[in-house]
C-alpha positions as CSV (number, residue, x, y, z in Angstrom):
1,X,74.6,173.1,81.4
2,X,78.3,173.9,79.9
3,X,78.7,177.8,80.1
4,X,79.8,179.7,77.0
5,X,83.0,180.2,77.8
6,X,83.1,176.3,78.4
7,X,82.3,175.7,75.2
8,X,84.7,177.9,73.7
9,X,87.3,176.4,75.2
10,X,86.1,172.8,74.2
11,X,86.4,173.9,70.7
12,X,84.1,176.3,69.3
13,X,87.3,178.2,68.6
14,X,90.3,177.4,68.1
15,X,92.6,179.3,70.0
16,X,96.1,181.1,68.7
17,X,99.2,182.0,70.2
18,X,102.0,184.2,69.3
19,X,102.1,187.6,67.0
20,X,100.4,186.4,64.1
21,X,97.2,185.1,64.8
22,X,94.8,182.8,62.0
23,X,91.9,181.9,63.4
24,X,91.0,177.9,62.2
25,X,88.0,177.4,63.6
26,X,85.5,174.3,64.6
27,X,82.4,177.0,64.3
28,X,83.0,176.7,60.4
29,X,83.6,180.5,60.5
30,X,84.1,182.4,58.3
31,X,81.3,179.8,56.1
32,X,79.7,177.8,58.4
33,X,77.0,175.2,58.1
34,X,73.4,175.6,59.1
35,X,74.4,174.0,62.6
36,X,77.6,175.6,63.3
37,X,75.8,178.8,62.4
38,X,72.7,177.5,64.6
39,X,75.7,177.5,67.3
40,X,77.2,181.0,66.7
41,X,73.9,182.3,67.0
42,X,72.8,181.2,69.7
43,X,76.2,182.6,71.6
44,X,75.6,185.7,69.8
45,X,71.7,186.1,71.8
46,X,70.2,187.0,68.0
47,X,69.9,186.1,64.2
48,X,71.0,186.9,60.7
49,X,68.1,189.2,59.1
50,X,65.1,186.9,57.5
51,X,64.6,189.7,55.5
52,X,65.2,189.1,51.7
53,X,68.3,191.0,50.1
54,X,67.4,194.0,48.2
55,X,66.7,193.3,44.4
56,X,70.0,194.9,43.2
57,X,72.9,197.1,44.7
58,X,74.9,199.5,42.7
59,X,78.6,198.5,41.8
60,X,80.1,201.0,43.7
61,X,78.5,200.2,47.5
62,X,80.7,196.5,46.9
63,X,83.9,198.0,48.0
64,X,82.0,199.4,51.1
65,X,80.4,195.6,52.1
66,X,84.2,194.0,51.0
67,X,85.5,196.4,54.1
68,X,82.6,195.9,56.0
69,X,83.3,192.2,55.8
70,X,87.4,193.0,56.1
71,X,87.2,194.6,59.3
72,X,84.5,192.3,60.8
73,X,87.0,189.0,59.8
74,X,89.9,191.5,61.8
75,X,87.9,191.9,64.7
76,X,86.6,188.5,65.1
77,X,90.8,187.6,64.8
78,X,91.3,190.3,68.0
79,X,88.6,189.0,70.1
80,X,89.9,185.7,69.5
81,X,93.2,186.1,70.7
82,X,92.2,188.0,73.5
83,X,89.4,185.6,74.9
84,X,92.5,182.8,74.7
85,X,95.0,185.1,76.7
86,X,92.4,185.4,79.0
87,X,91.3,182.1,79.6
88,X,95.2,180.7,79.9
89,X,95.9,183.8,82.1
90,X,98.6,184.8,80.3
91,X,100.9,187.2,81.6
92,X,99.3,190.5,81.9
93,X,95.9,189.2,80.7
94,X,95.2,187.9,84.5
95,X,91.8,189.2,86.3
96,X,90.9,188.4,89.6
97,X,88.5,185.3,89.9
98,X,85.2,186.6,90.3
99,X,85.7,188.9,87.2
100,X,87.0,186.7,84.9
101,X,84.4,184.7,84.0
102,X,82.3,187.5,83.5
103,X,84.4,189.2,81.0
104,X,84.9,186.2,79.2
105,X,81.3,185.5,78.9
106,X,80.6,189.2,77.4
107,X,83.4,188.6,75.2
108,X,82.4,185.6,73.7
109,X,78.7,187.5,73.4
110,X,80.7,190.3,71.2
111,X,82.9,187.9,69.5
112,X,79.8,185.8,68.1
113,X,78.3,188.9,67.3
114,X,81.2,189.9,65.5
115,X,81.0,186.8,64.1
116,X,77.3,187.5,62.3
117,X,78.3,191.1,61.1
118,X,81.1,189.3,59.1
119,X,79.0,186.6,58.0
120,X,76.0,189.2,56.7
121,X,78.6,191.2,55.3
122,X,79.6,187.8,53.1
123,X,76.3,187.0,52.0
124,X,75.7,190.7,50.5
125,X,78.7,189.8,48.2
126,X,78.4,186.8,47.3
127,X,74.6,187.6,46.8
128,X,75.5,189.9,44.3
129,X,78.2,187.9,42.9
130,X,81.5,190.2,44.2
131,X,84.7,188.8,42.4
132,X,86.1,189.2,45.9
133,X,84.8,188.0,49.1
134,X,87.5,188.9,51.8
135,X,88.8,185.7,53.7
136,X,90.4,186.1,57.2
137,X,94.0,186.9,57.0
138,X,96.6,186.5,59.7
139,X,97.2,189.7,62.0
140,X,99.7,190.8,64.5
141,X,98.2,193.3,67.6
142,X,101.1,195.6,68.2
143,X,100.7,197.2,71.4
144,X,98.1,195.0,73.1
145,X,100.6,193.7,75.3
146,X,98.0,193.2,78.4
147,X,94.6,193.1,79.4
148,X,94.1,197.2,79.5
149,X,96.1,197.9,76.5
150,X,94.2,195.3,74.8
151,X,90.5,197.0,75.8
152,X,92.0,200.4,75.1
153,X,92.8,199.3,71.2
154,X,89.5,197.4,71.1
155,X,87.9,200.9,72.6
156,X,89.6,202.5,69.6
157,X,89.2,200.5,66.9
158,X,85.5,200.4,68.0
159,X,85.3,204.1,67.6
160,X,86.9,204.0,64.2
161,X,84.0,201.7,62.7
162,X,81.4,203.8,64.8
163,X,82.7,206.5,62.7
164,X,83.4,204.5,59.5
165,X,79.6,203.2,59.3
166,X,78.4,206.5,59.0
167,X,80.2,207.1,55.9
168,X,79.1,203.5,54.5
169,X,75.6,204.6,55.3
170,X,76.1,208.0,53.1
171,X,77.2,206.1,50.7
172,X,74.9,203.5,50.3
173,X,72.4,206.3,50.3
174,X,74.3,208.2,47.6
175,X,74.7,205.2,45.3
176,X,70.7,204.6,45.4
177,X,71.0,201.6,47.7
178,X,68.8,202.2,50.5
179,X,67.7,199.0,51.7
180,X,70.7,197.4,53.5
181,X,71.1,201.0,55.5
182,X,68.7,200.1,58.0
183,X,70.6,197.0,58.9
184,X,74.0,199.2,58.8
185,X,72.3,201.3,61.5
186,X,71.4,198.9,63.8
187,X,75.4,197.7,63.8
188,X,76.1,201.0,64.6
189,X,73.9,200.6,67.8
190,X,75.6,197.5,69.0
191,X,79.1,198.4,68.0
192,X,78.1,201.5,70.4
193,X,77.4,199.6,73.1
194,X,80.4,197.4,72.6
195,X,82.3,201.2,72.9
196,X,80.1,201.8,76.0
197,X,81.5,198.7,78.0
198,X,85.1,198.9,77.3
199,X,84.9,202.8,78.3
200,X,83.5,201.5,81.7
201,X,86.8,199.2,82.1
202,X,89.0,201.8,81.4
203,X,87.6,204.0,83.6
204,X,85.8,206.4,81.1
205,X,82.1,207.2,81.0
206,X,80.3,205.0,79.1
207,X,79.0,207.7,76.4
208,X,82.0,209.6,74.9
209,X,80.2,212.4,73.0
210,X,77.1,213.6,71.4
211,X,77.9,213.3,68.3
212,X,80.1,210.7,67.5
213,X,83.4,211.1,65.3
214,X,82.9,210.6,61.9
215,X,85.4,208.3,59.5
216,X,86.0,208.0,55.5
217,X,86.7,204.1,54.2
218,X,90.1,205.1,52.7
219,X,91.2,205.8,56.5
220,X,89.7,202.5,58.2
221,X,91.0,200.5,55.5
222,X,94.9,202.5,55.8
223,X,94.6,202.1,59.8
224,X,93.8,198.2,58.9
225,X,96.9,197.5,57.5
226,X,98.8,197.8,60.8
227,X,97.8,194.9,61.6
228,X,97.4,192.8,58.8
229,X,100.8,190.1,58.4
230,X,99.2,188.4,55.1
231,X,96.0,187.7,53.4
232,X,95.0,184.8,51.1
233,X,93.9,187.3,48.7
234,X,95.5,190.3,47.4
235,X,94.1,193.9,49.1
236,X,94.5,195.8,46.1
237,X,91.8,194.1,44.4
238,X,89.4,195.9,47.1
239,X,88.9,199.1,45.6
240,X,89.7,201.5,48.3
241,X,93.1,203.7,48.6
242,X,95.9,202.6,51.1
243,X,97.5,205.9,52.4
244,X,100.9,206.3,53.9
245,X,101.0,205.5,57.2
246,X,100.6,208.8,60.1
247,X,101.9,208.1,63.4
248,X,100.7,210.4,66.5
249,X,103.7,210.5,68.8
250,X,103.1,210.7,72.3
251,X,104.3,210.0,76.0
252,X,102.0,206.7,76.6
253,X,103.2,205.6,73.1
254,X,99.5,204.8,72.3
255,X,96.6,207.1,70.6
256,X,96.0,208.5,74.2
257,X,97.0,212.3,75.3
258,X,95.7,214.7,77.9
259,X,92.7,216.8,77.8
260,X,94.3,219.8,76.9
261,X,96.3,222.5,74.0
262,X,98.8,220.9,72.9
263,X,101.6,220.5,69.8
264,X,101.3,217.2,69.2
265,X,104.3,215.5,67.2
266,X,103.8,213.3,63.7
267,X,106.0,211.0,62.1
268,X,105.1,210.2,58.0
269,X,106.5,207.7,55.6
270,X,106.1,208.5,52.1
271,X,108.1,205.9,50.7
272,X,106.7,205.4,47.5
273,X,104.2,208.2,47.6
274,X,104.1,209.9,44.0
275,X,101.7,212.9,45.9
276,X,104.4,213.7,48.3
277,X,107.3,214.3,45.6
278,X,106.7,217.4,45.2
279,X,107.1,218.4,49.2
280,X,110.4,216.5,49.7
281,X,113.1,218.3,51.6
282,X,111.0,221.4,51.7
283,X,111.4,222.7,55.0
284,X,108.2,225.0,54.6
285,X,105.7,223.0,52.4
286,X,102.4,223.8,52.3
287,X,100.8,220.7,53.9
288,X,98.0,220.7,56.8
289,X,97.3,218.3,59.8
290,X,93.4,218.3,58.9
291,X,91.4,216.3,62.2
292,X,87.7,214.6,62.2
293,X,86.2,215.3,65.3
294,X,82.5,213.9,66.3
295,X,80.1,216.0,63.6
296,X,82.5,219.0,62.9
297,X,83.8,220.2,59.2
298,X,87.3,219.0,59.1
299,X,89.8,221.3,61.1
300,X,92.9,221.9,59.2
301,X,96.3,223.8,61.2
302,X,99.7,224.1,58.9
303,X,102.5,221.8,59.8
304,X,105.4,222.7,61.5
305,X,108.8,222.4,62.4
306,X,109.5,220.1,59.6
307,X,112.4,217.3,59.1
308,X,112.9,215.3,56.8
309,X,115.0,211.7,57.3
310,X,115.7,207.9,56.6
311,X,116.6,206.7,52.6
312,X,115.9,209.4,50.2
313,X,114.2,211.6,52.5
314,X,110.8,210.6,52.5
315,X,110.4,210.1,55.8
316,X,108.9,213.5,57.2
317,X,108.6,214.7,61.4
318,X,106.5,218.0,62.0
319,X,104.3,219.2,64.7
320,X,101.1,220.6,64.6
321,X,98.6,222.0,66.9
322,X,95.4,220.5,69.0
323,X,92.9,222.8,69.4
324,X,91.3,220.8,72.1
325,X,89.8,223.6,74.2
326,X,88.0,225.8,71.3
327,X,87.1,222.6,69.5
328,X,85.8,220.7,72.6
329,X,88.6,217.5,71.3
330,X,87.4,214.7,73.4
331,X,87.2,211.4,72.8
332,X,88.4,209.9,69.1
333,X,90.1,212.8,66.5
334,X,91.0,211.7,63.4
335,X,94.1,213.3,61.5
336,X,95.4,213.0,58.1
337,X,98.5,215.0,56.0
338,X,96.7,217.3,53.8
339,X,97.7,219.4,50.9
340,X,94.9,221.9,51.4
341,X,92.5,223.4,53.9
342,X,89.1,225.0,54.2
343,X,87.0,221.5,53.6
344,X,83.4,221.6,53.5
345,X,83.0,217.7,53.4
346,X,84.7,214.7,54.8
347,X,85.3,213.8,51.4
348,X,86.7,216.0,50.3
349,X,90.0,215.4,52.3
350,X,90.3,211.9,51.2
351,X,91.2,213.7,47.9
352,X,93.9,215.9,49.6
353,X,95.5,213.6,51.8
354,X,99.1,212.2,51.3
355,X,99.1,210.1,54.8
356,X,96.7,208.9,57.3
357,X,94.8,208.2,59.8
358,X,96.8,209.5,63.1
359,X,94.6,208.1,65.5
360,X,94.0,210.5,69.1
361,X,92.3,209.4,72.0
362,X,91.4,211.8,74.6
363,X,90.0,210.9,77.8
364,X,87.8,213.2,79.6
365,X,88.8,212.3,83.3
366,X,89.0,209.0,85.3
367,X,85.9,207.3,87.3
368,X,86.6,206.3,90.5
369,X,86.8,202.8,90.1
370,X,88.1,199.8,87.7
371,X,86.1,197.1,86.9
372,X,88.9,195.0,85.9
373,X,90.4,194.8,89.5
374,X,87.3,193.0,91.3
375,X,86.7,196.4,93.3
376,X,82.8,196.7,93.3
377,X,81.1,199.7,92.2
């Protein structure tokens, strides 16, 4: 019998090189037939509900199943790219031998799966007749340069929807549409396991806290566009804010710092941003860093040091604190350029916000061994 990962390589996906990756596919994905989805199933171990489509969903939950569907289509374009640099062990994407096939064969698991939260996503919208169903679109990875930095941004991205399906869930509750929340949960569940596994390769305990950090849409669609290089559609016509882009800076030039009080350094561009006007080249403005950690109201510290730079000055650097000890900050935080303080919802800083999301990873310690070097536990 051909193993998975033989038959992904024999065509059940096509595979991409190169910084911008389209995924053309033989498994008919993203629309599929009944026995090319008959296929993806079966690699994903489980089915699409049976379970007839609720007789009507409010207006306003489409945006939230058009970035459902968005970032599913995204993440099926990651895995893809990084099952192929596996399998040609391409530079830095080498594991020993008797790991490598089984990595591969719990990615192509994930990726199927991935696969089937895209495709449900799909049928909500076209079941309600959505003027816009998203396609894929081609995407770059910056900073997934090898095999750990690739798990670490799949680790992270992970956490963002774990956070990001909450607020879906809230506001397909809000919006009267409670029968698709049940399905919404269990994704949640299997994206967390997903987080579980790639915490384990990097080291990390598998459960990262015990409430899990919370996200708004407007942020995972804004952190999206990092990595988007074109779509076949256009994004505005997903009704969901873009924000300015907020870059953490840091020593490891990724979201990770140490466990620890720190002033943590941000770079802004407000290029374009009719909020910020108001603020540029004032070396004192009132603005906030406001972070989402696991269940907590929103924490808001004033921005410091400011400097303005680059064409017109709307480029901004500034520092802010971490409260990491007094707020317990590990695992994913969340931050965002505020023009206020003193939330009492997530929501309400959507509102507020002028650029995000800063995305901050911290680690709570190392185990003592690395499942992607063949060492045994």
């Amino acid at each position: 019998m051909l193993s998975r990962v033989t038959l992904l390589t024999l065509g059940a996906v096509a595979l991409t090189t190169g910084r911008a990756v389209r995924r053309d596919t033989a498994d008919g994905f993203p629309n599929p037939n009944a026995t090319q989805l008959e296929f993806i199933q079966d690699m994903a171990d489980g089915t699409l509900s049976d379970a007839p489509p609720p007789p009507s969903l409010n207006e306003s939950s489409i945006p939230i199943f058009q970035l459902i569907n968005f970032n599913e289509n995204f993440e099926v374009a990651f895995f893809t790219s990084l099952i192929k640099n596996i399998t040609t062990d391409e530079p830095g994407f080498t594991l020993p031998a008797e790991k490598k096939d089984e990595i591969l064969e719990i990615l192509v698991t994930v990726l199927a799966q991935e696969q089937l939260h895209a495709i449900d996503a799909s049928n909500v919208l076209k079941h309600f007749n959505a003027t816009l169903v998203p396609e894929p679109c081609t995407y770059t990875f910056p900073g997934a340069i090898d095999i750990n930095s690739s798990i670490a941004l799949a680790a992270t991205f992970t956490d963002v929807v774990l956070g990001t399906l909450q607020d879906a869930a809230e506001g397909l509750a809000i919006n009267g549409d409670l029968g698709p929340i049940r399905e919404v949960a269990s994704i949640i569940g299997q994206e967390g396991q997903q987080s579980g596994f790639y915490r384990l390769l990097l080291n990390q305990k598998p459960s990262q806290k015990p409430f899990l950090t919370t996200n708004v849409g407007a942020f995972a669609w804004s952190a999206l566009q990092q990595f988007v290089v074109s779509c076949p559609f256009n994004i505005s016509e997903i009704e969901i804010p873009v924000f300015p882009s907020l870059q953490v800076n840091n020593a490891t030039g990724g979201p990770a710092i140490a466990p620890r009080d720190q002033r943590l350094s941000f770079v802004a561009n407000l290029t374009g941003s009719s909020e910020a006007e108001q603020f540029v080249n004032d070396t004192d403005p009132a603005l906030f860093v406001t972070y989402f950690s696991g269940q907590l109201l929103p924490i808001s510290v004033p921005v410091e040091d400011v400097e303005w730079f680059g064409e017109d000055s709307t480029q901004l650097r500034f520092e802010a604190e971490f409260p990491f000890e007094e707020k317990v900050l590990v695992g994913l935080t969340i931050a965002a350029l505020t023009t206020s303080d003193n939330f009492t919802s997530y929501g309400e800083v959507v509102g507020a916000t002028i650029a995000a999301p800063g995305l901050i990873e911290v680690a709570d310690g190392e185990l003592g061994w690395n499942l992607l070097s063949g060492e045994e536990l």
